[in-house]
C-alpha positions as CSV (number, residue, x, y, z in Angstrom):
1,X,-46.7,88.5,181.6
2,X,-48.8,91.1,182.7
3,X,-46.0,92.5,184.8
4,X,-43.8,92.3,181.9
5,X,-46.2,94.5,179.8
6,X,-46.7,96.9,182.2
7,X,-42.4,97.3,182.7
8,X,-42.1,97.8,179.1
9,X,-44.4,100.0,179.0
10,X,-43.1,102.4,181.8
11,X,-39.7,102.1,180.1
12,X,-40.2,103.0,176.4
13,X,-36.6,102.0,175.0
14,X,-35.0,100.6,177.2
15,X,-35.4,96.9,176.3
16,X,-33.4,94.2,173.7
17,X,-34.9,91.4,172.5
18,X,-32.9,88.1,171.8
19,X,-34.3,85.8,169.1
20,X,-33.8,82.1,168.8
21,X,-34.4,79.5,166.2
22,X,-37.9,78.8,168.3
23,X,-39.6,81.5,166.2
24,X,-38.3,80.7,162.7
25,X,-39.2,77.1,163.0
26,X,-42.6,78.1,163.8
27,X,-42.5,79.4,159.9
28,X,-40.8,76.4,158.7
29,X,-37.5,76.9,158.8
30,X,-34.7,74.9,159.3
31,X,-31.9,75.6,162.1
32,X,-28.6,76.7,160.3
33,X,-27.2,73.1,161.4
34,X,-30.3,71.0,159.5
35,X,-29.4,73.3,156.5
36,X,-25.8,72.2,156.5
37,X,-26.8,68.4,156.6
38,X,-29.4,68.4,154.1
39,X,-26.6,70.5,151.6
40,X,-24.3,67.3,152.7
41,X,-26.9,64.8,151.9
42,X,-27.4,66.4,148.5
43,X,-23.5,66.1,148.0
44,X,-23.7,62.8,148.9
45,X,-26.7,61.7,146.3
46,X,-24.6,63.8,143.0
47,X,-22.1,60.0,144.3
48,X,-24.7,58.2,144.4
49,X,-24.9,57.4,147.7
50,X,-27.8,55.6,148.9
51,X,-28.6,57.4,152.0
52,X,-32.3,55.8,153.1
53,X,-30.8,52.2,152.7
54,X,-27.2,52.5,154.8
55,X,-28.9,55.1,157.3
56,X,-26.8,58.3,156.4
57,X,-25.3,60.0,159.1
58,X,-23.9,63.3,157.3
59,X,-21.5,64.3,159.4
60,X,-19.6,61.3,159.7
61,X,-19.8,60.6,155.9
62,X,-18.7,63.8,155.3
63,X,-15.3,63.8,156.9
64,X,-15.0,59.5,156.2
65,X,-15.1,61.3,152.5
66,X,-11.5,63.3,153.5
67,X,-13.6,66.9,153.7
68,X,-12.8,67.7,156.7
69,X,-14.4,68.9,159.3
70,X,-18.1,70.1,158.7
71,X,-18.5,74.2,158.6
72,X,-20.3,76.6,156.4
73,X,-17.4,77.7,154.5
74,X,-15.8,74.3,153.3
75,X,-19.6,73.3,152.4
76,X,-20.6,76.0,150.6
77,X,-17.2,76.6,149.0
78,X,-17.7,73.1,147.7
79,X,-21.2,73.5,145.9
80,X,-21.2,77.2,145.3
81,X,-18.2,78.9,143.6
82,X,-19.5,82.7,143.8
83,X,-21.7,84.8,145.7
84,X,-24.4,84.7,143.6
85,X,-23.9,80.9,143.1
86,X,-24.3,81.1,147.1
87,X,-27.4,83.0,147.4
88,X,-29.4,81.2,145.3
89,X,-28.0,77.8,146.7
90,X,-29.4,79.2,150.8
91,X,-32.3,81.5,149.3
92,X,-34.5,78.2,149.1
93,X,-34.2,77.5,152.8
94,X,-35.3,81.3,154.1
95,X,-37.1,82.9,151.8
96,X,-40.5,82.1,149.9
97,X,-40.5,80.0,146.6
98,X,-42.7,77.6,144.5
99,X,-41.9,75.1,147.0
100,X,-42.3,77.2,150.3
101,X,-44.4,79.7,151.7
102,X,-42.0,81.2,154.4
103,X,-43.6,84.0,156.2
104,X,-43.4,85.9,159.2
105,X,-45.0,84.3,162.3
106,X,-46.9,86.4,164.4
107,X,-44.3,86.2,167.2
108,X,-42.2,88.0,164.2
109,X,-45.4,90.4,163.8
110,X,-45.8,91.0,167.6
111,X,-42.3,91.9,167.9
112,X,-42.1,94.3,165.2
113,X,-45.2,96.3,166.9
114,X,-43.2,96.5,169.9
115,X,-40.2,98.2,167.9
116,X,-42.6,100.5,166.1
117,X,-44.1,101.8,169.6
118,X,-40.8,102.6,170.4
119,X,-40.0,99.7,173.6
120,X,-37.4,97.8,172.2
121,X,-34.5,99.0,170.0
122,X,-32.1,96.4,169.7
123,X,-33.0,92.9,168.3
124,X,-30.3,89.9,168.8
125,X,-30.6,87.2,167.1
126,X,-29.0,83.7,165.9
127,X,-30.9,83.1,163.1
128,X,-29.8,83.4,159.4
129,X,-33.1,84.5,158.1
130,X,-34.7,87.5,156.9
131,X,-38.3,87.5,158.7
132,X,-36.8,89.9,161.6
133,X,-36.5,92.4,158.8
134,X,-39.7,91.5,156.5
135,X,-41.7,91.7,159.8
136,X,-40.1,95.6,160.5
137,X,-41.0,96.1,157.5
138,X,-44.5,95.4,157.4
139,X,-44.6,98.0,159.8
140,X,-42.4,100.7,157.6
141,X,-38.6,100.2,160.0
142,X,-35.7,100.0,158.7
143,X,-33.2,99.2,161.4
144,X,-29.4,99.0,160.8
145,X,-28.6,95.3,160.2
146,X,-25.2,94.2,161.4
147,X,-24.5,90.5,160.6
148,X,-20.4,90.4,160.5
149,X,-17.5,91.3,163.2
150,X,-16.2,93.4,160.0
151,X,-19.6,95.4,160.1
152,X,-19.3,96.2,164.1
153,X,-16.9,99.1,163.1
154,X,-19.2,101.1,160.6
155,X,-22.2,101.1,162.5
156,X,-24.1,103.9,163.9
157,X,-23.6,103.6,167.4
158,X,-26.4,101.7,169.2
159,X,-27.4,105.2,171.2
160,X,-27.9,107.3,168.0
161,X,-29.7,104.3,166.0
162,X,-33.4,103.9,166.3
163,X,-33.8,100.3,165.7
164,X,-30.3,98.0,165.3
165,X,-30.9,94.1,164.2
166,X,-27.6,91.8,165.7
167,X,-27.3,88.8,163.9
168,X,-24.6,87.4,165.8
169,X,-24.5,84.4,163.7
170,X,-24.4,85.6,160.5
171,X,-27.2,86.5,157.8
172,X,-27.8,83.3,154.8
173,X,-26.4,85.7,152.2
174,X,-23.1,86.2,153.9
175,X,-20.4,83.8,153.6
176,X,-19.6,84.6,156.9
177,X,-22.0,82.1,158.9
178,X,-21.1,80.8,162.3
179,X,-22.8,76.8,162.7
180,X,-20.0,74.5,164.6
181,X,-19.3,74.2,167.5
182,X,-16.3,75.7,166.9
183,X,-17.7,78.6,165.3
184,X,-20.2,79.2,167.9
185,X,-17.4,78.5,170.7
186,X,-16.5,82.1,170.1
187,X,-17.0,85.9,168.6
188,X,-14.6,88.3,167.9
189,X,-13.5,91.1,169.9
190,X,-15.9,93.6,168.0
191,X,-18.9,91.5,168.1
192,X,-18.0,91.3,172.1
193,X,-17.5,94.4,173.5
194,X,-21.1,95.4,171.1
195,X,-23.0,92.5,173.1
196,X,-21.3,93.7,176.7
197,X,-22.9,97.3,175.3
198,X,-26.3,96.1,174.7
199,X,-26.0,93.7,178.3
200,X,-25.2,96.7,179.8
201,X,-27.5,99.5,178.3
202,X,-30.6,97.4,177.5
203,X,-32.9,95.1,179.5
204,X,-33.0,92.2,178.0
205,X,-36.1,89.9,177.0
206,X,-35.4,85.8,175.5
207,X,-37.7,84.2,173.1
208,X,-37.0,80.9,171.5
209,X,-33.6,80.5,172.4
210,X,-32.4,77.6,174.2
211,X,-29.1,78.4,174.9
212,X,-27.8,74.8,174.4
213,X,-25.4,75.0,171.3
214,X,-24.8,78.8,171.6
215,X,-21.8,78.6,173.8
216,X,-19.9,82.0,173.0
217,X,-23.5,83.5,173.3
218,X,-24.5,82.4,176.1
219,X,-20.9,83.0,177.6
220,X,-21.4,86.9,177.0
């Protein structure tokens, strides 16, 4: 650690840091795939389905019901018709309400000290959340946020950014969330050849991330 500490020190930007859903738990949220079963359990209670009594597994009851497969988009096409419908369907699960009291962890704290000193200036991460940003916030950043393949090609380039915030898995108030397995088999060629850059350019530093389900991820 102390070595660590001392490297990013000697190297003021130079360093990325890759978030997993190991620091949002620690805040009480839910990992994008717990989301998506507890939205299917819900489904299945507007039928009246008794899930405690028969032991409800949701994915299978899901596609036994003809749905399909299990993914973001068939899910949340099903029980929210517009945007807006969408947000405040997700909004419960990663952001503070009556019910919740979601904040940033200090992991989230600690990191965003690190960006305002200037050693790291690329964040990865595959969480849907916002406490990345609300934590560089708290300490007055406001890095590019680049959630989407389609918003790869309108970014300021990664050298003339200050502070750039990957969310390689999507962000909870874009439709455009990647949770299956075979979502998360792949990216596209944008979100690619922007990782290779930052693999390349950036040392890179791991925190909460498992690497287990993450396989186009962990591939690059």
């Amino acid at each position: 650690r102390t070595a660590l500490a001392g490297a990013l020190f000697d190297s003021p930007g130079v360093y990325a840091v890759l978030v997993g859903s190991g620091v949002s738990s620690e805040a009480g949220i839910l990992t994008g795939w717990n989301v998506a079963r507890e939205l299917v359990r819900r489904v299945a209670r507007d039928q009246d389905v008794d899930i405690d009594e028969v032991g409800f597994d949701p994915e299978k009851w899901w596609e036994k019901e003809g749905f399909g497969e299990l993914s973001y988009s068939n899910l949340i096409d099903g029980l929210a018709s517009t945007e807006l419908a969408r947000r405040a369907l997700l909004r419960e699960f990663f952001e503070p309400g009556p019910n919740n009291q979601i904040e940033p962890t200090p992991a989230h704290r600690s990191l965003a000290q690190l960006c305002a000193n200037g050693l790291v200036r690329v964040i990865i991460t595959t969480n849907f959340d916002p406490l990345i940003e609300r934590a560089l916030g708290e300490q007055g950043l406001s890095p590019q946020v680049i959630s989407s393949e389609s918003q790869v090609k309108g970014m300021t380039p990664l050298h003339h950014a200050s502070l750039s915030v990957i969310k390689v898995h999507g962000d909870y108030a874009s439709p455009e969330l990647k949770n299956t397995d075979l979502e998360l088999s792949s990216f596209g060629p944008k979100m690619n050849a922007l990782l290779d850059e930052v693999f390349d350019r950036f040392g890179l530093v791991s925190v909460g991330w498992s690497a287990t389900w993450d396989h186009a991820l962990r591939e690059a």
